[in-house]
Steps between C-alpha positions, in 0.01 A plus 500: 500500500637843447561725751198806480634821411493823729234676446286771615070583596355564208163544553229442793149395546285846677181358745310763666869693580653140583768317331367192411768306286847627358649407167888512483673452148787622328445819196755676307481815291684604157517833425409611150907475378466070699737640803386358793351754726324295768485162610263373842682175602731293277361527142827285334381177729340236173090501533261331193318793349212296378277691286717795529744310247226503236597796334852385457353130319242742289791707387691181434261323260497838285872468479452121367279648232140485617276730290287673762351804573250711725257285730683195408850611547362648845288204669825305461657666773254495661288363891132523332210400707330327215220653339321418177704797301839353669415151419431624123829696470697168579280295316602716209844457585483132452258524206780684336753226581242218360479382869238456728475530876583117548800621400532725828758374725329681796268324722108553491370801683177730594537828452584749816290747363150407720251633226673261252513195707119584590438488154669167427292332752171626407606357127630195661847565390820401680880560541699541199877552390398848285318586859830468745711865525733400337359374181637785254837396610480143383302630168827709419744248577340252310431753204907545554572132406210463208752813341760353561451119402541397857310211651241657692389136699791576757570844458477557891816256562800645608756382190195624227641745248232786615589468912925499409409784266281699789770449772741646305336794430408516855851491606579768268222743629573388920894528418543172729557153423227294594584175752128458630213360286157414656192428389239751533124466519414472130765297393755689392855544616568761740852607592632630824665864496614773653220777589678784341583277219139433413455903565781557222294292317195667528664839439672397163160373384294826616751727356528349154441701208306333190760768316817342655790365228458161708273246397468414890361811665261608140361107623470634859364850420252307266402298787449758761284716252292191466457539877438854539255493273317154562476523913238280547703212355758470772292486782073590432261776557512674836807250634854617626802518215174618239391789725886603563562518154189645401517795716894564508628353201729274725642222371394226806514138496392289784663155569359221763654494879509853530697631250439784313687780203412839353685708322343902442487671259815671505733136566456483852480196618384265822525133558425319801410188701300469771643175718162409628395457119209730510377717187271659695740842570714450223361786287497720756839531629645488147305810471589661809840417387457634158382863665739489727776482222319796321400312239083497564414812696287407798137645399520259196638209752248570763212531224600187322540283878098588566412330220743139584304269740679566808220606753492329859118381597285476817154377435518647123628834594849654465720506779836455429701453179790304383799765457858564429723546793786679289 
């Protein structure tokens, strides 16, 4: 087991004026120019960033030649709660390949959105691969080995031509050799790394210009104008990373166990881990970070927090909220 990183309180839970629970993590902050210009416990200790990797496997199956664009090139970086219209958009994806979702290597889901799930029931539907988060993903990969004459029956082992092709380009992006591979919740290879590493990441993807001479970062501003202007895909109506980047323009991607990266507008940008492995006050701190960096200003912070779901309840009133504690 490896030995848990310093790290720092993050964030607590408000009831009625008491402090209810605590949440202790580890967060780092790149300014604009990627200096280093604050770090809360030890953000070079390895972590798995889960979803928070996605956007580093999206940009790596445009490198290998995948043709897509807008709400396709979006949902597959992205957590979606699995509606009908993000069901479609990777149902497209595989349509395009000549696949169909028995080709999914992810595992049968419901939706998380409630209003879809409601509906399923009511038409007697059930769990499906196109329904679980992290269908779009799987779409593009596969998509990635149908253009590239790779076998797409195994395309989620570890020695397949598209996962040696996306670790590489992960290493490049991180800047650290990768020693660590798990297995996260889809499927997929995950790899451990550094949390400024994966921040680095995040920045050199957020930053690209569709304009730059290099064919990596016109893939990666490609990629993150799919985002900006296809929110809903990466996470649904009314949830977290959609609302941030809705109402700020912040690049945000959640990942499971608590982790969590934005990078504003202007380059700044926030990763962190909570140690607990709670999402619940992810968004929060990174943008309580983010404002306190200068990046967000805090009007547009504290308008953008009352509409996350972070409100403490007492018999279906308000009385306490979950909050950042830096």
């Amino acid at each position: 087991m490896p030995t848990p990183p310093a790290f720092a309180e993050l964030a607590v839970v408000d009831r009625n004026g008491f402090i209810e629970s605590r949440h202790h993590g580890v967060a780092v902050v790149l300014a604009p120019d990627g200096s280093e210009t604050l770090a809360l416990g030890d953000p070079s200790a390895p972590f798995l960033p889960r979803s928070s990797m996605k956007p580093l496997q999206a940009l790596a199956c445009l490198s290998a030649g995948v043709d897509l664009a807008d709400e396709r090139l979006a949902i597959s970086m992205a957590s979606h709660c699995g509606t009908d219209r993000h069901a479609e958009v990777a149902r497209g994806i595989l349509q395009s390949a000549g696949l169909t979702e028995d080709d999914l290597g992810c595992p049968a889901a419901w939706p998380t959105d409630t209003a879809s799930r409601d509906e399923l029931v009511r038409d007697h539907g059930g769990p499906s691969p196109l329904r679980m988060n992290c269908s779009g993903k799987h779409a593009a990969m596969l998509l990635t080995c149908v253009a590239n004459g790779w076998p797409t029956e195994n395309y989620l082992d570890l020695q397949h031509p598209l996962q040696v092709h996306i670790r590489e380009v992960i290493e490049r992006l991180v800047g650290e050799r990768l020693t660590t591979t798990a297995i996260d919740g889809c499927g997929a290879p995950v790899y451990a790394m550094s949390l400024v590493g994966l921040a680095r990441a995040i920045q050199r993807i957020a930053t690209s210009s569709e304009r730059s001479p290099f064919a990596l970062h016109r893939s990666a501003g490609t990629l993150v104008r799919a985002v900006r202007e296809h929110p809903w895909t990466i996470d649904g109506p009314g949830r977290p990373d959609t609302v941030v980047i809705e109402r700020l323009g912040v690049f945000s991607k959640m990942g499971a166990e608590g982790v969590q990266v934005m990078t504003a507008p202007d380059g700044t940008t926030v990763a962190l881990k909570m140690l607990d492995g709670s999402n619940r006050a992810g968004h929060v701190v990174a943008l309580r970070l983010l404002e306190r960096a200068g990046a967000l200003t805090a009007e547009a912070v504290a308008d953008t927090v009352a509409h996350l779901p972070l409100s403490v309840l007492g018999g279906g009133v308000e009385v306490g909220a979950i909050r950042a504690a830096v």
